[in-house]
N, C-alpha and C positions, 0 to 999 in steps of 0.2 A: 853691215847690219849685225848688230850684237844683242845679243837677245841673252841678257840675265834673268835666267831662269834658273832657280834652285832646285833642285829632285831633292826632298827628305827621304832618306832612304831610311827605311824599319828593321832594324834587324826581328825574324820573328821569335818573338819567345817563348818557350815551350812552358806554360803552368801545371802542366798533367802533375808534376814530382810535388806540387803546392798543394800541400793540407792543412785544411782551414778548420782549425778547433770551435768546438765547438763551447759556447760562454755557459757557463752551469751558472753560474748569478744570473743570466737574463733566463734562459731557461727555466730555470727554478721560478723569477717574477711571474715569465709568463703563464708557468701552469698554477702558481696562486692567483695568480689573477680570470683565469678559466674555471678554475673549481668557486672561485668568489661569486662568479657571473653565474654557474650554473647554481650554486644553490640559493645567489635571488631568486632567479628562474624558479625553482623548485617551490620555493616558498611560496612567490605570488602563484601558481600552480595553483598549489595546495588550498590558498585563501581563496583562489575565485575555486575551484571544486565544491571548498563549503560553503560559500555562497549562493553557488547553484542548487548545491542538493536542499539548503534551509526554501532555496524559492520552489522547488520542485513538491519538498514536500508541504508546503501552503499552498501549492494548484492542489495536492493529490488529498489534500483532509477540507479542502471546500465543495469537491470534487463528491467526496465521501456525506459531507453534512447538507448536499443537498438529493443527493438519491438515497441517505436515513430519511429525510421530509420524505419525500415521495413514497417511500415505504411506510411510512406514517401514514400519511393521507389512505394509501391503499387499504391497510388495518382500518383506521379506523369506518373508509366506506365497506369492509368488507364485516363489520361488527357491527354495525348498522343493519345491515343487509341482514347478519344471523339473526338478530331480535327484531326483527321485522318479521322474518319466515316463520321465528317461534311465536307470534303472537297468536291467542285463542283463535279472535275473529280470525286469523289470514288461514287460520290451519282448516277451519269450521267452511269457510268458501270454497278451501281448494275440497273438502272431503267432499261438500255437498255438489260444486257448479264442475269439476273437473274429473273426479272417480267418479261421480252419480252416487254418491252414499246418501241416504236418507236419516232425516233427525231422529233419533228414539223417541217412542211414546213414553207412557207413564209403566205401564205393564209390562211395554218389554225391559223395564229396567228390573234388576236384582241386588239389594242390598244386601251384605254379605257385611255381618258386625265381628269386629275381630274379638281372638280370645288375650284376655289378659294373659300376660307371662307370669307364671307361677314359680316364685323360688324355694329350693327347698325347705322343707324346715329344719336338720341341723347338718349343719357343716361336719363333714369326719376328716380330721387333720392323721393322718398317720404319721410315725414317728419314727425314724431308725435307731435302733442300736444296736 
């Protein structure tokens, strides 16, 4: 019985003494090609940033133009409200039905006629010199 069998045998090789340069042309593509990518990056960045801030500020000034209304509304119920308080009648009920004040007769009322303003008769202008 013969058994051909071959044993490849390896010599082992030593690479440690094997320095592997490094390629400055591929190097070089690769970091333009990284600085290329990163300033898409940047850019579309940059465009969706201002896209958001234009949508942000359209929620924050509809935001703003409906509690101006409300503060509208408020004024104007609350200016209603004043000229309502200042009317004759409202003042004449609350003095009579709510202080207990009683209406004036005729007697106890006192006319008092103003005096006209009297100007002088002549003006003295003095003069420096």
């Amino acid at each position: 019985m013969s058994i051909d069998v071959e044993y490849a045998i390896k010599k082992d090789i030593r690479n440690n003494p094997v320095v592997r340069e490094i390629d400055a042309e591929q190097r070089r593509d690769f970091l333009r090609t990284i600085c290329l990518a990163a300033l898409i990056v940047a850019m579309g960045l940059f465009a969706a940033w201002q896209h958001f801030k234009i949508l942000q500020n359209g929620y924050e000034v509809q935001k703003l133009q409906q509690a101006r209304a409300a503060e509208e509304s408020i004024n104007r119920n609350l200016r209603l409200q004043v000229e309502w308080l200042r009317s004759p009648q409202k003042i004449e009920r609350i003095a009579l039905h709510d202080l207990h004040m009683v209406a004036p007769t005729a007697k106890d009322t006192l006319v008092i006629a103003r005096a006209a303003a009297v100007a002088p008769d002549e003006a003295v202008v003095a003069s420096a010199r």
